[in-house]
N, C-alpha and C positions, 0 to 999 in steps of 0.2 A: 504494500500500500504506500502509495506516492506520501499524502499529508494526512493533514485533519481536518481539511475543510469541507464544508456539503455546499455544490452549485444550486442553487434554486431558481428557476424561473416560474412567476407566479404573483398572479395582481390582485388578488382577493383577500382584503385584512383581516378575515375570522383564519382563513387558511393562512396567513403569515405567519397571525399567532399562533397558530397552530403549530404549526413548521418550526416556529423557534421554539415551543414548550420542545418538541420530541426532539430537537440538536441536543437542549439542555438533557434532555433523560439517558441521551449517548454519554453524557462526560463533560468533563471541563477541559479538558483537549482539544474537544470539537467546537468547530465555529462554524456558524452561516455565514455565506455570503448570497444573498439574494436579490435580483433585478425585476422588477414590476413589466418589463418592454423589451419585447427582442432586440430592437435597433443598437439600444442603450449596452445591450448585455454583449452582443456580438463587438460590438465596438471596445469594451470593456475588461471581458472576460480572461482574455488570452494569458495576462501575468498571474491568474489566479489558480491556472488548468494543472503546472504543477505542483502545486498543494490540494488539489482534488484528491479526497478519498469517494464521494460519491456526488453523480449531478441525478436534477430531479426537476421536469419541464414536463409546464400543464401548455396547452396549447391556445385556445383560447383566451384572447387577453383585451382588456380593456382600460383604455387613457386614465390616467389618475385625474379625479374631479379639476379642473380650469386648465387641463392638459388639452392639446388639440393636435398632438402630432401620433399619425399612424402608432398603436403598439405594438404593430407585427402579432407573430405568430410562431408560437414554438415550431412548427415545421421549418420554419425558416432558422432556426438556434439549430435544429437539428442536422439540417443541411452541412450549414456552418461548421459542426462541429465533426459531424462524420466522416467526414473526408481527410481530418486529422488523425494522427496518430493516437488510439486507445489510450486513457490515462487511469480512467476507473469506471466502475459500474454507473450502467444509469437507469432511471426509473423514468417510466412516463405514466403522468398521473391526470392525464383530462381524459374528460367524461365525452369528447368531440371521438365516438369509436371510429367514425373513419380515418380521420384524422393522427388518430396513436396508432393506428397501424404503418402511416406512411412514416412518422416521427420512426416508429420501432423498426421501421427496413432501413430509414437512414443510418443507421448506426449501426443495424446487423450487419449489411453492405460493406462498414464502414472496419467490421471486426469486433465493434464494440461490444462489451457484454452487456443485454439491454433488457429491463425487463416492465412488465403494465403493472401497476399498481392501480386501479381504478377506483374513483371517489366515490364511496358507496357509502350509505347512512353516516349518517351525526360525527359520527367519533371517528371515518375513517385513518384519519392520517394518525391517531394514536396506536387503532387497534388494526391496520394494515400494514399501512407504509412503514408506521415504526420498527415493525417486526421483521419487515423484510429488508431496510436499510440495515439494521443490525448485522439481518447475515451477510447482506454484501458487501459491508466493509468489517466483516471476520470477528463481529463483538459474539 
């Protein structure tokens, strides 16, 4: 495992919090780094890939309220990123099912090891995501 950090892409602030309760439940080792917009992330990202222990992109995304510029689209991160050299596991977590399939070929294509985690009831990201981010970065 490269670092300690988890990539997140993801614009929804009940899933933020979310996201950062279950880093905090990994450890005080691990840190988020999270982007609300793909443009921003893509442009951004690159110094943070290797201290990636795991990245985690929902696709569907929407401008932060008095924002007005495109927020992209995880397929578009996943492009981006798949074509790079593998650094660590990734999760895709929107609920857009056609769309996690195309995200999930980018990065299979790409080598990456890639897996769906999909947002399902109330608690998912504590009582899915969390359990499956554990195993793939070896906790």
């Amino acid at each position: 495992m490269h670092g300690r950090t988890i990539i997140i892409l993801e614009d929804n602030e009940e899933r933020i919090r979310q996201f950062a309760l279950a880093v905090s439940a990994l450890g005080p080792k691990f840190q988020l780094r999270l982007w609300r917009d793909a443009p921003t992330m893509i442009a951004e990202c690159q110094p943070h890939l290797a201290e990636a222990c795991l990245i985690s992109l929902d696709h569907d995304l929407h401008p932060v309220p008095g924002v007005t510029a495109d927020a992209g689209t995880g397929l578009e991160v996943a492009e981006f990123l798949g074509c790079r050299e593998p650094v660590c596991p990734v999760i895709v977590h929107t609920s857009n099912t056609e769309r996690r399939w195309s995200m999930h070929n980018e990065f299979r294509f790409g080598k990456w090891r890639v897996e769906i985690v999909p947002p399902i009831g109330e608690t998912w990201i504590q009582s899915l995501w969390l359990p499956r981010a554990r195993t793939l970065i070896g906790q």
